[in-house]
N, C-alpha and C positions, 0 to 999 in steps of 0.2 A: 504494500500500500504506500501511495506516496503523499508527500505532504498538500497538495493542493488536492485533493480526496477528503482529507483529515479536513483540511478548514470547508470543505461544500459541508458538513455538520455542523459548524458549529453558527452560532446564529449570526445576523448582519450584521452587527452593530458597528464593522470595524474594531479597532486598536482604541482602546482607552489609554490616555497618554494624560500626564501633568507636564505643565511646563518648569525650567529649572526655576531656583529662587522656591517654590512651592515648602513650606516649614515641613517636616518630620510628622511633626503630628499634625497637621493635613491632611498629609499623605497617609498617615496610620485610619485616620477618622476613612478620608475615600476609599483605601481596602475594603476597612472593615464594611461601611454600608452598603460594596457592589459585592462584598463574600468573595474577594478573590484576595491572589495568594503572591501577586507583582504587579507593579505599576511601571509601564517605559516612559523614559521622562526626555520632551520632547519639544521643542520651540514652536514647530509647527504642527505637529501629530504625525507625521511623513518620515522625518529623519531623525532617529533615535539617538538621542546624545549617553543614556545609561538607563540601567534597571534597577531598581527599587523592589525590594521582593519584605516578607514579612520577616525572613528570617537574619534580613540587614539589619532590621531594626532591635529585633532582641538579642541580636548580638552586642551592639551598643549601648543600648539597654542596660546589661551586664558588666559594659564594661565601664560607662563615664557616668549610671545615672539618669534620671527622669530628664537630666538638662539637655541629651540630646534630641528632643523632642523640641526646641528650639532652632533648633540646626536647620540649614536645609536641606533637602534632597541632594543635591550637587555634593554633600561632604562624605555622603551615605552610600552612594549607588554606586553599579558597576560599570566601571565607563569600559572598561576591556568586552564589550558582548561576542558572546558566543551566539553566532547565527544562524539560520539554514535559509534553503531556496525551496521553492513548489515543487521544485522534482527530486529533493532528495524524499528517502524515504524513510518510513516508519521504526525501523532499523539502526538507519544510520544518525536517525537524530533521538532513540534510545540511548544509543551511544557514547554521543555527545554529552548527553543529559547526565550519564551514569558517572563518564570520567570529569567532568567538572562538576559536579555535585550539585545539579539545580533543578529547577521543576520547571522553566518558563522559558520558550527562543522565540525570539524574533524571524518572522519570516521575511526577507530581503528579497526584493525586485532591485537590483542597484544597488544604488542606496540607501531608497526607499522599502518603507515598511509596507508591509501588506496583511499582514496577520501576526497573530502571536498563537503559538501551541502552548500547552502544558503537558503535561507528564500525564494528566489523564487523559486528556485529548488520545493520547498517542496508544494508550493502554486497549484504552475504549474501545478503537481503531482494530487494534491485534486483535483482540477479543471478538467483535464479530467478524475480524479474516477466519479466525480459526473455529470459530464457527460452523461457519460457510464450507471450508474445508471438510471438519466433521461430515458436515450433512450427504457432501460429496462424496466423501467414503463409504457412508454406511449406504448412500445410495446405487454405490459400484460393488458395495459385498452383498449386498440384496437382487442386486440384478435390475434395479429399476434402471 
C-alpha cells in the first residue's frame, strides 16, 4: 500500500498547521481540543518549518518546569523533519517511523506539504491489506 492510498482515508481537512511565535501552551490547549498527537508549525500551512508533537512537550515539561509553557513553539519543535512522498509506501514509512522514534510524517510534494500520516494511519492501512489478503486465501483454499 502506498502512501497516497493511506491519505484517500483519511478525511479533507488538509494539514493542521500553527504558525511559529505560537506559545507552548497554545499549542498544548490546540492538540488537546483537535485529540491529536503533532502539530506542523508552518508560516503558511504549505511549507513546514518543524513538528510539534505531544511528546516534545512532556519532555520539557520534565525537564525546565511549567515555564516552558511560555516558550514558543520554534524552541520546542523538530526542525530536522523526517518526510515521505505519495509513492512511498506503507512499509517504508513504518520504517522510518520505527528508526526515529515518532508517530507523525509529513507528506512532501517538493516542498510543499500535502498531508501528514500517523502511525495509525499507517497501521490501519496494513491491517485491512492483510485483511484483504486473508480473505484471498481462504478464498483460493476453498476453491471459490
Amino acid at each position: 500500500m502506498l502512501v497516497h492510498q493511506i491519505l484517500k482515508g483519511k478525511p479533507e481537512e488538509g494539514v493542521m498547521t500553527l504558525p511559529p511565535g505560537t506559545s507552548v501552551s497554545d499549542a498544548a490547549a490546540f492538540l488537546s481540543s483537535k485529540r491529536i498527537g503533532a502539530i506542523v508549525i508552518s508560516k503558511d500551512g504549505k511549507v513546514p518549518l518543524g513538528i510539534l508533537s505531544e511528546r516534545d512537550i512532556v519532555r520539557e515539561l520534565g525537564k525546565s518546569g511549567a515555564r516552558c509553557l511560555a516558550d514558543v513553539v520554534d524552541a520546542l519543535m523538530t526542525k530536522k523533519l523526517v518526510s515521505c512522498t505519495r509513492q512511498d509506501s506503507a512499509d517504508e514509512v513504518l520504517e522510518k517511523m520505527t528508526v526515529g522514534r515518532f508517530r507523525h510524517l509529513p507528506v512532501l510534494e517538493g516542498n510543499e506539504m500535502v498531508g501528514l500520516i500517523s502511525i495509525g494511519d499507517v497501521v490501519k492501512a496494513r491491517l485491512s491489506e492483510l485483511a484483504m489478503e486473508k480473505d484471498a486465501l481462504e478464498g483460493m483454499i476453498m476453491g471459490h
